[in-house]
N, C-alpha and C positions, 0 to 999 in steps of 0.2 A: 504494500500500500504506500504510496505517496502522499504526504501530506503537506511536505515545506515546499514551496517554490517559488523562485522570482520571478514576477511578472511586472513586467517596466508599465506602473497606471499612464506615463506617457505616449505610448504606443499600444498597449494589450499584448502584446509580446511575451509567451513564456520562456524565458533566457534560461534556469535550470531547476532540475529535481533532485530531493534528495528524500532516502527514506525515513520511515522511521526507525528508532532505537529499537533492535531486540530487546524480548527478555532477560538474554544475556547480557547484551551490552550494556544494560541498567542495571542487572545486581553487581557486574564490575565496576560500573561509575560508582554504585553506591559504597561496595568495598572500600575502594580504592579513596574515596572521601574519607571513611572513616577511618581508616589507614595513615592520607596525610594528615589528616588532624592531631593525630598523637604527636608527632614531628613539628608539626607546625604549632600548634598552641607552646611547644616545650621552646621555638626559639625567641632570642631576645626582642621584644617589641623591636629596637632600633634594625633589627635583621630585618625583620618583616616589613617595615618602613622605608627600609632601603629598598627593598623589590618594589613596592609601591610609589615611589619616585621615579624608578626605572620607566616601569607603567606610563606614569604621565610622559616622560621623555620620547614614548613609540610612539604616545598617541598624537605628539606634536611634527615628530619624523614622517611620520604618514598620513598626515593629514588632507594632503590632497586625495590620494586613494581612498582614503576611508571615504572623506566629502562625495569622491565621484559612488562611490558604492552604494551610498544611501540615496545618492541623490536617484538613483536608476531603478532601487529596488522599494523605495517608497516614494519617490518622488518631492522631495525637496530641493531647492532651488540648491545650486552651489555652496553661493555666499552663505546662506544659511545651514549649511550643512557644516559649512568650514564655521562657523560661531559654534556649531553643536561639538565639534572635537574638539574646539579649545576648552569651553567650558568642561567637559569630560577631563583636561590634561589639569584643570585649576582643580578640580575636585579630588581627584588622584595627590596631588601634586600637597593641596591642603590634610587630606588625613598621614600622610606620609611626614610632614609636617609638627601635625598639630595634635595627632592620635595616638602618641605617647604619652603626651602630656593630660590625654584626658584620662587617661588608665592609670594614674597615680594613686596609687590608694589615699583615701580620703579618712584621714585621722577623726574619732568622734569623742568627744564629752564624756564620759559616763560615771555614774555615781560610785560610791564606796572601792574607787583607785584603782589601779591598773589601766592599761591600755584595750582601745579595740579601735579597729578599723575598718572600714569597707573596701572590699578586694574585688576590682573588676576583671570577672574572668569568661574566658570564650564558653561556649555551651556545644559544639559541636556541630557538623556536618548542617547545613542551611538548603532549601530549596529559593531560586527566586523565579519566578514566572514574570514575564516582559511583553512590554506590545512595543507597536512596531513605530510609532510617531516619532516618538524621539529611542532609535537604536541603540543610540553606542551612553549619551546620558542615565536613560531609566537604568541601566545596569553599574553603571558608574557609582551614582548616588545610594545604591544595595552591596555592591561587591567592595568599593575602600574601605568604607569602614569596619564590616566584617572581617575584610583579611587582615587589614590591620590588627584588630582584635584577636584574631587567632582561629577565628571560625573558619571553615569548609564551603564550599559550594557548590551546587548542582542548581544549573543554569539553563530553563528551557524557557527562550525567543519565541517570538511569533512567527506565525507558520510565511508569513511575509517576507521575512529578512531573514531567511538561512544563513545567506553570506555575511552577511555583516558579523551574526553570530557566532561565526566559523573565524572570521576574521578578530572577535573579538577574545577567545578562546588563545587564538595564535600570539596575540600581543602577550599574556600573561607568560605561555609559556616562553616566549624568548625574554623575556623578562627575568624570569629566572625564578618565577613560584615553583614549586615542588610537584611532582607529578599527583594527579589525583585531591589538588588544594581547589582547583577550579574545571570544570567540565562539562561543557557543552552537551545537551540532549536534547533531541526533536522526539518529543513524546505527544501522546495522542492524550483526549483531555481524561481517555481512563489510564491512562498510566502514571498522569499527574496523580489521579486519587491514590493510584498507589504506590507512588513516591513519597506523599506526605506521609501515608499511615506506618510507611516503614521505620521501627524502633532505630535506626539508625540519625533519623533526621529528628532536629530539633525543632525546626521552626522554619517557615514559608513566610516568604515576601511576593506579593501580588500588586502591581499595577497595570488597572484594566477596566473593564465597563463593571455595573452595579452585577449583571448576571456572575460572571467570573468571579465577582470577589464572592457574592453569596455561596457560590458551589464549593468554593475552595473556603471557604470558615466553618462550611457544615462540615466538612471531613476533617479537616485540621481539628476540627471543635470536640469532635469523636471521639478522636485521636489523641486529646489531651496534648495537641501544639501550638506553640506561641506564632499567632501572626500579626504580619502587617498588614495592611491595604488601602493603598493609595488608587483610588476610583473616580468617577466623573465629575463634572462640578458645571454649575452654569453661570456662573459668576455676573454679580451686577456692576454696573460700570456707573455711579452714581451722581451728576452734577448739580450742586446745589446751587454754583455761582461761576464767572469767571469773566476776568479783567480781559482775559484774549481768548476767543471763542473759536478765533481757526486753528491756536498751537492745542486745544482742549479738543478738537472733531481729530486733527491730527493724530493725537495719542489716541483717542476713541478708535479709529479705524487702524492704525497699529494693532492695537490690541486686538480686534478681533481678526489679522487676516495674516498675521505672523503665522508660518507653517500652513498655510492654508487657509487657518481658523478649525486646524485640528491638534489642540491642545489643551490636556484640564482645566488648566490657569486661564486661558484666554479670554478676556471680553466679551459676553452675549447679550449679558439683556442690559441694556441702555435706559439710566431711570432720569429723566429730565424734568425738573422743574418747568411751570407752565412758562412763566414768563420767557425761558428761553429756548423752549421747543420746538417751534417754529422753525426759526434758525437755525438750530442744531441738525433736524432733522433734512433741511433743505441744503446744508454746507455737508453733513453725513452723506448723503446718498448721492452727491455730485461727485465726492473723492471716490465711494465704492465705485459709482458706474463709471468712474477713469481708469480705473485698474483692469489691465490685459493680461489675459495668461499664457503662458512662454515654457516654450521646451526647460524642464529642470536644470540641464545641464551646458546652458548657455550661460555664462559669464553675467550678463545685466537683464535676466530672469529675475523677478520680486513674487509671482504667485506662481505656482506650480501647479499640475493636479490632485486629489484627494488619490490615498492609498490605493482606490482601486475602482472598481467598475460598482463594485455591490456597493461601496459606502457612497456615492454619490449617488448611484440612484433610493439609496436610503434616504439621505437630504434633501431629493427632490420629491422624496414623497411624503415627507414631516412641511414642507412649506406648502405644498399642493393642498394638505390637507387644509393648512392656516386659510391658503386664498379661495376654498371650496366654501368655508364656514365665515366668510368676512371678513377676513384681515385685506390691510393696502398693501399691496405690493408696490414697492416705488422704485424698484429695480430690481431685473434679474432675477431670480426664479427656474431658472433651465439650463439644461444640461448645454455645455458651447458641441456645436457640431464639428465633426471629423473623431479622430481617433483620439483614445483616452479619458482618463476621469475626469474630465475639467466641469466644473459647477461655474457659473457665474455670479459675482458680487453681489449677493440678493441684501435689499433690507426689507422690513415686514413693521407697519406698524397698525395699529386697534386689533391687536392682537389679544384674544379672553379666554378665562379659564376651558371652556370646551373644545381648544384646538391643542393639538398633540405640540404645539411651539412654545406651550404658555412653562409649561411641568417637564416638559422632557431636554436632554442636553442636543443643543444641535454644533454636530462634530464638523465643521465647516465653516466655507466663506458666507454666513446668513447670520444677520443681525436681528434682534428686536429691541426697539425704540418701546419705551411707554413716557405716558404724559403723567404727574404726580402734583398736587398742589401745592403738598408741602414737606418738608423732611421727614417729620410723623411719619407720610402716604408712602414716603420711599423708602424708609427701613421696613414697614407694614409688608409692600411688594418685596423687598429683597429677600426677608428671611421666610417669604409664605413660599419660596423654593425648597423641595425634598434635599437639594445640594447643600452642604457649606464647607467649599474649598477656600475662595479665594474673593476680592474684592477691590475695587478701588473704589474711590471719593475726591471728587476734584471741586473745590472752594479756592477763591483769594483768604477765605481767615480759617487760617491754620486751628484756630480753637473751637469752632466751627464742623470742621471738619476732625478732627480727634475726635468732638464728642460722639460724631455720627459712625463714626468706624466703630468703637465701644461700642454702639447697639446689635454689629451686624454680626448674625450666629454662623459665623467661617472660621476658616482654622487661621486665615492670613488676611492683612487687610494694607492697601498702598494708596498712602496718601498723595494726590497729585501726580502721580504714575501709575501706570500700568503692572500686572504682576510680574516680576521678575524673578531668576530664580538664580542664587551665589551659593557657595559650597559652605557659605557659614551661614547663611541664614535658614531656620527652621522650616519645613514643607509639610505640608497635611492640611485636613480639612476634621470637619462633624460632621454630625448626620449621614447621610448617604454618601459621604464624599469619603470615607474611609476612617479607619482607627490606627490611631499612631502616627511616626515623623521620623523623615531623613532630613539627612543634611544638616548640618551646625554639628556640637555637641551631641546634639539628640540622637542622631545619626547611631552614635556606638550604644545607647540608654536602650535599646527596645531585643536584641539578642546575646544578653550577656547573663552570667551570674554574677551579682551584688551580694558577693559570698562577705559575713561577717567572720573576722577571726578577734576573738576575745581573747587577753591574757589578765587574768585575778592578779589583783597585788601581791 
């Protein structure tokens, strides 16, 4: 059976296949994990740090190949592929860095004398499961920290990006990690189950759609294993004032059309005070409907196609249903003609709760605009969303604007910017957006043992 393959969403082009993972070749991965981990948790953080430095070093050397690989096999622009390996080499580059210093034991207080401490130790052999939007980051932001830490990995990619995955696999080993510390497997989603349930693995990292993390916390949950899960988000983009209203539509449409406008963090629902709605909404949809889309792998490409054929015409059937049921359509709406996944710039507004736009994430270039009267009405819309990833708030008074961030029930919230995402800043959401956090410090907090060792006076 074939399940991974690259197909260029640029052309529909199947370029190659690979199978899946035996039987065998899983209880070897599995061994062979639990094998390095003995090795690897026993050597000195700074050892393990060092490979991880190396790390960042490949993924800066090859940066053009990686860029062209992704760009071909999920279809992001160049330029944006080549930002996607740097930030991978900062992230690398920061736990290698900075994740010794976070494994310090932490000296405690305690009454009637002697000493005790908190001792942060690996837990062993990890699963993470990855999609495919951002390839070489999602697995970055799971796998430094971890092996910094001392943990293990078994790594199963979206069935989209084989290569890249194969590709990412190869860096570690020339790297110089230890056979069997990291390894690549194209599993089928019942072999995931029974990956997680295997006594060998400690704990599963998922980022993915709401379905995937559901399926993977009930067997992990079974199983008595620690997960993460970083999952969708529809993030509000909220303007309650602004001094300049084209650098504000600016960052608005940034935000939602970076990578296509298929990313957790991204910009979708647009909550605009009445007074400036108008305008917003008529300086908005003037910049979507200027935007062309362009072979990925041309040099001064800005939007590319969606991952593939099925997810676009997913997005044109979530907006079809908005303008069936009465929403405006003020641009775009439809699939661009010739070859490929290309969606056009849509934006949607009088958009209501009985259209699948209002409740559901839309993984694309499609915006929704709402009208609000007052601050109240737009934290009311923002948090009446099942999502809470991520957010922003654009005001001239900074105090203003803090207070409004405090209301809103996300895991993250950017004032006057769009989401961004840094190898020290914390990542996650509530609700439906997932449990738990990478990146910063946090990154090492969620598969460790916070073993206490006690010594009595």
């Amino acid at each position: 059976m074939t399940a991974y393959k690259t197909v260029n969403p640029a052309t529909g082009e199947t370029l190659k296949e690979f199978p899946l993972a035996t039987a065998g070749e899983v209880e070897e991965a599995l061994a062979a994990a639990q094998q390095a981990f003995q090795a690897w948790r026993a050597a000195p953080v700074e050892a393990r740090a060092k490979v991880i430095a190396r790390v960042a070093e490949l993924y800066r050397e090859r940066q053009d190949e990686l860029a062209r690989l992704i760009s071909t096999e999920m279809g992001k622009p160049l330029a944006q592929a080549r930002g996607e390996v740097q930030l991978v080499a900062d992230i690398y580059d920061y736990y290698a860095a900075e994740g010794p210093g976070f494994l310090k034991d932490e000296p405690l207080e305690v009454k009637g004398g002697g000493s005790a401490v908190v001792r942060s130790a690996p837990v062993g052999p990890l699963l993470g499961i990855m999609p495919w939007n951002y390839p070489y980051y999602q697995v970055a932001r799971f796998a430094a920290p971890n092996l910094v830490l001392g943990n293990t990995i078994l790594l199963k990619h979206a069935g989209s990006c084989p290569q890249s995955a194969l590709a990412i696999e190869e860096i570690f080993k020339d790297a110089g990690l230890p056979q069997g510390a990291y390894t690549n497997l194209f599993l089928s989603n019942e072999q995931v189950a029974e990956v997680i349930a295997d006594s060998r693995i400690q704990g599963v990292s998922l980022t993915g759609s709401e379905r995937a993390g559901s399926a993977v916390a009930e067997v992990a949950g079974r199983n008595l294993k620690k997960y993460v899960l970083e999952l969708g988000g529809s993030d509000p983009f909220i303007v309650l004032d602004s001094d300049d209203l084209d650098a504000t539509v600016k960052a608005a449409v940034g935000g939602r059309m970076g990578n296509a406008g298929q990313a957790c963090t991204a910009s979708k629902r647009f909550i605009v005070l009445e007074d400036l709605y108008e305008p917003f909404v008529e300086k908005f949809t003037a910049r979507m409907a200027g935007i062309k889309p362009g072979d990925p792998l041309l040099e001064d490409t800005k939007f590319g196609p969606l991952s593939s054929q099925s997810a676009a015409d997913g997005l044109i059937e979530q907006i079809q249903d908005a303008v069936d049921k009465g929403a405006t359509l003020r641009t775009g709406g439809h699939l661009v003609d010739g070859p490929g996944a290309f969606v056009e710039p849509t934006v949607l507004t009088d958009v209501t709760p009985e259209m699948r736009a209002f409740s559901e994430e839309l993984f694309g270039p499609a915006a929704v605009i709402y009208k609000v009267a007052s601050a109240e009405e737009a934290v009311e819309l923002a948090n009446g969303s099942p999502y809470g990833l991520g957010g922003s708030v654009f005001s001239a008074d900074p105090r203003k604007a803090q207070d409004l961030a405090d209301r809103l029930d996300t895991g993250m919230v950017f004032i006057n910017s769009v989401a961004v995402t840094q190898a020290d800043l914390p990542f996650g959401g509530v609700k439906r957006s997932g449990v738990g956090r990478e990146l910063g410090r946090f990154g090492m907090d969620e598969f460790v043992n916070k073993k206490l060792i006690r010594t009595p006076r």
